[in-house]
C-alpha positions as CSV (number, residue, x, y, z in Angstrom):
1,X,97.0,104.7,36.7
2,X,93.2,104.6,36.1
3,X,92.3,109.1,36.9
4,X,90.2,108.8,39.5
5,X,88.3,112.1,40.3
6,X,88.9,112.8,44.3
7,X,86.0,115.5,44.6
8,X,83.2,113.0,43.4
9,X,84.7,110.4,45.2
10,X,84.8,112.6,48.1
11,X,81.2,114.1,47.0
12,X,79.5,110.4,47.3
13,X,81.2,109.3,50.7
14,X,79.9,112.1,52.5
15,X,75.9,111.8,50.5
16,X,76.4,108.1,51.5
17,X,77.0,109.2,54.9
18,X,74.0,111.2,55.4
19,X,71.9,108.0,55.1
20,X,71.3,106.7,58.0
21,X,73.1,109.2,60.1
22,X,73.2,109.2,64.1
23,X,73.1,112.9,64.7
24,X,76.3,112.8,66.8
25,X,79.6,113.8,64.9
26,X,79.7,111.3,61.4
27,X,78.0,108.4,63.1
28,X,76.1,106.1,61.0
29,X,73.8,104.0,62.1
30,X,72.8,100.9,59.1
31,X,72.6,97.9,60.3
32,X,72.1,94.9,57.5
33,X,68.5,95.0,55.9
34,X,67.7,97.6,58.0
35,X,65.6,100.8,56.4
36,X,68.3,103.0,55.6
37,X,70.5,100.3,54.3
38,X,68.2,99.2,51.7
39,X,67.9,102.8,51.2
40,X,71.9,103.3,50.9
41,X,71.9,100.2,49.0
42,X,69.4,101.5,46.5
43,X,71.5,104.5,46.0
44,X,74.4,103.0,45.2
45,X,72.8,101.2,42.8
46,X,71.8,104.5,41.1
47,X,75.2,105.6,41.1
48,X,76.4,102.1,39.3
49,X,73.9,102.8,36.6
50,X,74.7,106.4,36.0
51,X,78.3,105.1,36.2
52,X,77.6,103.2,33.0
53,X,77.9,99.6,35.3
54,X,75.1,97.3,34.5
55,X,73.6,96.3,37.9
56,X,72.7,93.3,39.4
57,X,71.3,92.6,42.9
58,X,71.5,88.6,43.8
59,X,69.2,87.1,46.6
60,X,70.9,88.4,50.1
61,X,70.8,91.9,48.9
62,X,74.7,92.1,47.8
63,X,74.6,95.1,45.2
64,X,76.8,94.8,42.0
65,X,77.9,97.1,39.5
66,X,79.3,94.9,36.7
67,X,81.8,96.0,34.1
68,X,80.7,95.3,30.0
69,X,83.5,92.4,29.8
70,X,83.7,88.8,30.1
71,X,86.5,89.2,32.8
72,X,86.7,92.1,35.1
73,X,88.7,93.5,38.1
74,X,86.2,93.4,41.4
75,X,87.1,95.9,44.1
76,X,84.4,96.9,47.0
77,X,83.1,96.2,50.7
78,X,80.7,96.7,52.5
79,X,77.8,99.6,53.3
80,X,75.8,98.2,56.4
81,X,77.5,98.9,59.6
82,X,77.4,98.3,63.7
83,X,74.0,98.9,65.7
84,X,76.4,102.3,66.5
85,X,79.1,102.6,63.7
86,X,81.4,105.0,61.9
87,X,80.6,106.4,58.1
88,X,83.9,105.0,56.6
89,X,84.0,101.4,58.1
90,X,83.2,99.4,54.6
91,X,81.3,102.1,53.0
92,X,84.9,103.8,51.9
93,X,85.8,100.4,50.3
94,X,82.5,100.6,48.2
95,X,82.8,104.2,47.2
96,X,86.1,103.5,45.8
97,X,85.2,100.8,44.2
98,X,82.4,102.6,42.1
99,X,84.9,105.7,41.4
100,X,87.6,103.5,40.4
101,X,85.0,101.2,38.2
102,X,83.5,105.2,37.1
103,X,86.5,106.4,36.6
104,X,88.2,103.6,34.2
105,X,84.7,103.9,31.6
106,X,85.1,106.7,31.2
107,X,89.1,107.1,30.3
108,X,88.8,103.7,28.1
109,X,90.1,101.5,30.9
110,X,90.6,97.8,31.9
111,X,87.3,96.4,33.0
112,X,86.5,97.0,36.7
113,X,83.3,95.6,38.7
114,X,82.1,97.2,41.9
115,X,80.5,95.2,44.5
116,X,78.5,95.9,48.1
117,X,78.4,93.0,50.0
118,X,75.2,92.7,52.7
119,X,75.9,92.0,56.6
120,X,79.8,91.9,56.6
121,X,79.0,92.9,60.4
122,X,77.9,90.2,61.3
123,X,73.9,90.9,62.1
124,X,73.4,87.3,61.3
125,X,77.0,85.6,61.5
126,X,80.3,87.1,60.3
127,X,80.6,88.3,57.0
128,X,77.6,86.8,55.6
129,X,76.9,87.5,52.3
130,X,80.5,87.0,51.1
131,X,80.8,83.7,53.1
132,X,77.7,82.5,51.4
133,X,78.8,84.1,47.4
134,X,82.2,81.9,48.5
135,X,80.6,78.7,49.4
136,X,81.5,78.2,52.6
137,X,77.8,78.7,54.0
138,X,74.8,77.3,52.3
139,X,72.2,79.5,51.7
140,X,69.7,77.3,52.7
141,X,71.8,77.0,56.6
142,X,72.1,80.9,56.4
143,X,68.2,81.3,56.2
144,X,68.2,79.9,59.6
145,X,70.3,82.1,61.0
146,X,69.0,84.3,63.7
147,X,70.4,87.9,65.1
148,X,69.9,88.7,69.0
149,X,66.0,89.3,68.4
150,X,65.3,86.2,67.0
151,X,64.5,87.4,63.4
152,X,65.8,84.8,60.9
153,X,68.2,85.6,58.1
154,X,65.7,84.6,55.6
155,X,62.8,87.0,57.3
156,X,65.8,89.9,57.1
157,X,66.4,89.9,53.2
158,X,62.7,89.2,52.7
159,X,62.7,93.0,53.1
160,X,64.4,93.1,49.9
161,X,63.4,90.4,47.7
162,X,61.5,93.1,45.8
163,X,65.1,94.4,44.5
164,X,66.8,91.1,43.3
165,X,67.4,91.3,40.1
166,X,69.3,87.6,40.0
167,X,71.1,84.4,41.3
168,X,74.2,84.8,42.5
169,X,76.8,86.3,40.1
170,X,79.3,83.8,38.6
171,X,82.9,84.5,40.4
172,X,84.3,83.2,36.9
173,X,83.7,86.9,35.9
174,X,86.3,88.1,38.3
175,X,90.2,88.0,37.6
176,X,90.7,89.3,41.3
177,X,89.6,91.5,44.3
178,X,90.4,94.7,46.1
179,X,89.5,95.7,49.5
180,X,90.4,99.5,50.4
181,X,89.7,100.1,54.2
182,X,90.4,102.0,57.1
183,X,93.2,100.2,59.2
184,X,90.7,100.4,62.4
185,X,94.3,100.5,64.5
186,X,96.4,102.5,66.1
187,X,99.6,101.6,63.9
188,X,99.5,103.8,61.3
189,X,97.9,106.8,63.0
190,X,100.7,106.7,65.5
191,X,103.3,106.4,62.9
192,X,102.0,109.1,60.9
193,X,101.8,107.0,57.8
194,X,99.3,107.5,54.8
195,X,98.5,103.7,54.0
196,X,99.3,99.8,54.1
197,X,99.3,97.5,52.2
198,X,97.6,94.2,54.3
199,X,100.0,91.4,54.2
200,X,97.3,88.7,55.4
201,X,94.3,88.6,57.6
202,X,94.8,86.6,61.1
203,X,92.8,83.9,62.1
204,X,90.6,83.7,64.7
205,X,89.6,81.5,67.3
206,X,86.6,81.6,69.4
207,X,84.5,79.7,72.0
208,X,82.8,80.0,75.4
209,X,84.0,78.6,78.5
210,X,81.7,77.9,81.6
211,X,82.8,77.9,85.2
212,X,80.0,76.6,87.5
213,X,80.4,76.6,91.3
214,X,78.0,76.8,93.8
215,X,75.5,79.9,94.3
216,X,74.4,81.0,97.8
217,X,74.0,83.8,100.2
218,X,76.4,86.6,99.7
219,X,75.9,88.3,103.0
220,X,76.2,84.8,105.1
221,X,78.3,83.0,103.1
222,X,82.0,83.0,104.4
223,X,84.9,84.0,102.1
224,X,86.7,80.9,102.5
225,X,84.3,78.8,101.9
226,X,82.6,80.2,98.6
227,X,82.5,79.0,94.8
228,X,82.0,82.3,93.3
229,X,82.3,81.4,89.9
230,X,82.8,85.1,88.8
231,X,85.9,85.1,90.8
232,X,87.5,81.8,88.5
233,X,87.0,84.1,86.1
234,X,88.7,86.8,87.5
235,X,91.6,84.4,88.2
236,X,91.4,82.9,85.1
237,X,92.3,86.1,83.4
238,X,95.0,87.2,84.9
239,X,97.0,84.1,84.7
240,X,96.1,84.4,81.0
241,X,97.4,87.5,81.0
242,X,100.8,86.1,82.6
243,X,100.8,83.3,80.7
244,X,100.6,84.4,77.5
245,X,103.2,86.9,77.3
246,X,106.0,85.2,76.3
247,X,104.0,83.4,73.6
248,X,102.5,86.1,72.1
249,X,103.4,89.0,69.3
250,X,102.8,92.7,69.8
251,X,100.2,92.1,67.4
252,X,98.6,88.9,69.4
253,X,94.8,89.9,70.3
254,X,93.2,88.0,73.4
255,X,89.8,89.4,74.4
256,X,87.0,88.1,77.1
257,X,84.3,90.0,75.5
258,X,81.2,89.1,77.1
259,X,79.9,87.5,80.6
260,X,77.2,85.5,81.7
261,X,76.9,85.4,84.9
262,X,73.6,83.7,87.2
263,X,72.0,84.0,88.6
264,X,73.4,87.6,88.2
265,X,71.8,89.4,91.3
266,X,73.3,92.1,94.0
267,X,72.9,89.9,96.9
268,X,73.7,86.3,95.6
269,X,76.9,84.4,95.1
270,X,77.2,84.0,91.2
271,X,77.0,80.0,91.2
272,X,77.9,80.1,87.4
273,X,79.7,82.1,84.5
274,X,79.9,81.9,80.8
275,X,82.4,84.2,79.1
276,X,83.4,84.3,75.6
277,X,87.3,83.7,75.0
278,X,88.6,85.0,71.6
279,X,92.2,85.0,70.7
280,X,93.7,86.1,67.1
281,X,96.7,85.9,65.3
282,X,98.1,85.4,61.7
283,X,100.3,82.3,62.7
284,X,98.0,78.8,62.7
285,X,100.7,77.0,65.5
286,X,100.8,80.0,67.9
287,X,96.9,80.0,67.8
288,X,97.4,76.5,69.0
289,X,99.8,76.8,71.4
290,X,97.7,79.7,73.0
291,X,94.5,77.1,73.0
292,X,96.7,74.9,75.3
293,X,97.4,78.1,77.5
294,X,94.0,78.5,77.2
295,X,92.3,75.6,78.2
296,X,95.4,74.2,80.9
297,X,95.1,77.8,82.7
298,X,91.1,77.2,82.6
299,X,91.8,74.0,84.5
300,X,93.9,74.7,86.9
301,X,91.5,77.2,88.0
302,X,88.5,75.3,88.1
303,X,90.5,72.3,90.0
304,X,91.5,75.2,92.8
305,X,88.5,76.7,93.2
306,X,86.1,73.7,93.3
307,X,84.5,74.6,90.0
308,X,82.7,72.4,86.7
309,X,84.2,73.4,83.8
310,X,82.7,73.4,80.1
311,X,83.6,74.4,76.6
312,X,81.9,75.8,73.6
313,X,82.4,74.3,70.5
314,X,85.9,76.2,68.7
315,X,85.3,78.5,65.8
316,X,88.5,78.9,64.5
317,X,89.1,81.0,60.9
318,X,92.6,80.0,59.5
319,X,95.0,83.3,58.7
320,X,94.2,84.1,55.3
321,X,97.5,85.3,52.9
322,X,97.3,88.4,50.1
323,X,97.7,87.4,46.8
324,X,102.1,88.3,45.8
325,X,100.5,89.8,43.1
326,X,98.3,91.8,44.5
327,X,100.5,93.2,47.3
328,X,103.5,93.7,44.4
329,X,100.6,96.1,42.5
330,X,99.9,98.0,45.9
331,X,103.6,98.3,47.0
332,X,104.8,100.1,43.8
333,X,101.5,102.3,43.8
334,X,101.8,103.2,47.6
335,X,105.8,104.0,46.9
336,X,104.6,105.9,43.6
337,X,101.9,108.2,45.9
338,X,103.3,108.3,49.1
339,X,107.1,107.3,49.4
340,X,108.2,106.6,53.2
341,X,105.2,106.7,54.3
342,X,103.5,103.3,53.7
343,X,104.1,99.9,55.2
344,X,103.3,96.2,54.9
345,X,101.0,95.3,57.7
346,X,98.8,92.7,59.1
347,X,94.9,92.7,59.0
348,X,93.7,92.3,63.3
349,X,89.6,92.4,61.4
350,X,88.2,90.3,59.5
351,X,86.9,91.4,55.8
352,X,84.9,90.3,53.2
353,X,88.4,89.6,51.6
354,X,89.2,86.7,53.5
355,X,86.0,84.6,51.7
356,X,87.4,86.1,48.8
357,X,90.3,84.4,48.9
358,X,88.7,81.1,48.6
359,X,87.6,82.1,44.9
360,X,90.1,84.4,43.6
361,X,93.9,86.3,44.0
362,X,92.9,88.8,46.7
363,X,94.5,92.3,47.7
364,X,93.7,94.7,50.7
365,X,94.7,98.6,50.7
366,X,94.6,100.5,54.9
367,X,94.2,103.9,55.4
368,X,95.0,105.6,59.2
369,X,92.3,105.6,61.6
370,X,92.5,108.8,63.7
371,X,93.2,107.3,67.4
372,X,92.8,104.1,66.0
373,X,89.0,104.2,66.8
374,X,86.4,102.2,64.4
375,X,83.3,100.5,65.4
376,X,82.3,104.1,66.5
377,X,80.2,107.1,66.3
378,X,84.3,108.9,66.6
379,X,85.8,107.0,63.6
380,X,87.2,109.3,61.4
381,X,90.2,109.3,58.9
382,X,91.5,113.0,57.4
383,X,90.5,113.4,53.9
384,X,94.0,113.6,52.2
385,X,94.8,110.2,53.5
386,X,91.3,109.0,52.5
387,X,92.0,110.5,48.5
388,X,95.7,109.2,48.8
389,X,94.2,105.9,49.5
390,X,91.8,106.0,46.5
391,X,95.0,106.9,44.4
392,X,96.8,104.2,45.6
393,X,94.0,101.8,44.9
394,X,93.7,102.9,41.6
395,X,97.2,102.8,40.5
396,X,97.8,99.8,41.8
397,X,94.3,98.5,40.1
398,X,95.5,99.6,36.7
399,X,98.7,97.8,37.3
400,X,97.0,94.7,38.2
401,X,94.4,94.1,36.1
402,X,96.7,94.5,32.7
């Protein structure tokens, strides 16, 4: 086991913390390329230097502490967080990364790289630093991007081209990646467990359905003979609901997470409704069957109540599998620091580890979120599960990366 030191580790979470902090319990709020996450970014770069890691920062503002060595272990996340987010989301991943990096120089350990990847929250897409590092997005498409005021990506980490230091760094360097991060769930919480160990990430599939009736008169307008497209909706969802329960898992996700509707006044018949429709599991032919449940339940309703009906384009995100490797390191580190009380369990969030995966063996490490509650000026996890965590990590690094 690589000795970590808990107290510093602790120590740098709670200064990281401070930057950028709401003023309501440990809320953070550091959205990518904002002030104070250029400012949070710069001091972990600090820390990577006094650490003894040579750092490099490559042209969308991911920071990287890099191990003296011509192959290295990576392990990190992410630092910028929601418009209103929680101090652990991503930033714990980083921390530990750097201790764990910090913490093998100086006991004569294998090589281990830190890295903090820029926008994993999607200011500008979903994950988009690490989705660009893998390939899967050109930079050149990325700088095009826009977030909900119109500001482009490449505008966004203009506000840091003073700190790039590089290209992009060479994944060839890397023998592997670990991800430590709060389970942002119920599961273990509830179960009074200290960690899991993520058996794959589930994939995702996403688009917008439109429902357009007729709008008119809402005070003249009789019941019967109305195309309120809000009310398709309504319908919509709960035969969805119905529908989908003898399809799904417990751990099947379904969520209409935003509406449209116009022309969206008190006194008006909504004539029209956009809604997003996003569904998520870690099995690629129950996705698919729920898209047919989907779009045949979508139908019916539109046929019945007199309605056009549209579709998005699909984003779908396949279900991404941990590395055997990986999860055989973690296993026998979680049973070595906290017997009984792990599990195996499946990622419902996307991470930076999933565009990992397209470049290296990848590994993911959960710790409890109190309530379940990320994504939130509440999140929280108690620090003995957060330093059991680290220990697990690190254990399970040194394993590994022999």
């Amino acid at each position: 086991m690589i000795p970590v030191n808990p107290d510093r580790f602790l120590a740098d979470l709670h200064a990281l913390r401070e930057i950028g902090a709401s003023g309501i319990g440990k809320g953070v709020v550091r959205p990518a390329f904002s002030g104070d996450d250029i400012k949070a970014r710069q001091w972990i770069a600090a820390r990577m230097t006094e650490a003894g890691l040579e750092v490099h920062i490559d042209p969308v503002g991911s920071v990287w502490g890099l191990a003296a060595a011509e192959k290295s272990l990576l392990i990190g996340s992410h630092s910028d967080t929601q418009p209103e987010g929680g101090w652990l989301d991503g930033a714990l991943g980083v921390i530990a990364g750097l201790e764990i990096a910090r913490a093998s120089i100086e006991a004569g350990g294998p090589p281990v790289s830190a890295v903090n990847f820029e926008d994993e929250e999607g200011r500008f897409g979903v994950t988009t630093a690490s989705t660009i590092w893998s390939g899967a997005l050109s930079l050149e498409v990325a700088d095009e991007l826009t977030d909900r005021d119109g500001v482009t990506f490449a505008d966004a980490r203009g506000a840091m081209a003073h700190l790039v230091t590089g290209p992009f760094v060479d994944p060839a360097r890397f023998s592997g990646f670990l991800e430590m991060h709060i389970e942002q769930g119920p599961w273990l919480d509830q179960a009074g467990d200290t960690a899991a160990v993520v058996s794959d990430i589930v994939g995702i599939r996403d688009m917008r359905i439109t429902f357009e009736g007729e709008q008119n008169h809402a005070g003249t307008t009789p019941m019967h003979m109305r195309r309120d497209a809000f009310q398709a909706v309504s319908l919509f969802n709960a035969r969805l609901n119905d529908r989908l329960r003898n399809v799904v898992t417990p751990q099947t996700v379904w969520t209409i997470g935003h509406i449209n509707l116009s022309p969206n006044a008190h006194s008006v018949v909504p004539g029209k409704a956009v809604f997003s429709m996003q569904w998520r599991d870690g099995d690629t032919d129950r996705l698919s069957r729920m898209e047919a449940i989907i779009r045949d339940t979508a139908a019916e309703v539109a046929a019945e109540q007199g309605m056009e009906l549209h579709y998005s384009s699909l984003l779908g995100l396949e279900p991404v599998p941990m590395d055997v490797g990986a999860q055989a390191a973690l296993k026998a580190a979680a049973e070595t620091h906290a017997k009984g009380r792990w599990r195996a369990l499946q990622s419902g969030a996307l991470h930076d580890a999933a565009n990992l995966s397209r470049l290296m063996p990848v590994g993911m490490l959960f710790v409890p979120s109190i309530d379940g509650i990320s994504h939130a000026f509440e999140e929280d996890t108690h620090e003995e599960d957060l330093v059991k965590g680290l220990e697990i990590l690190a254990d399970a690094a040194g394993r590994w990366a022999v």
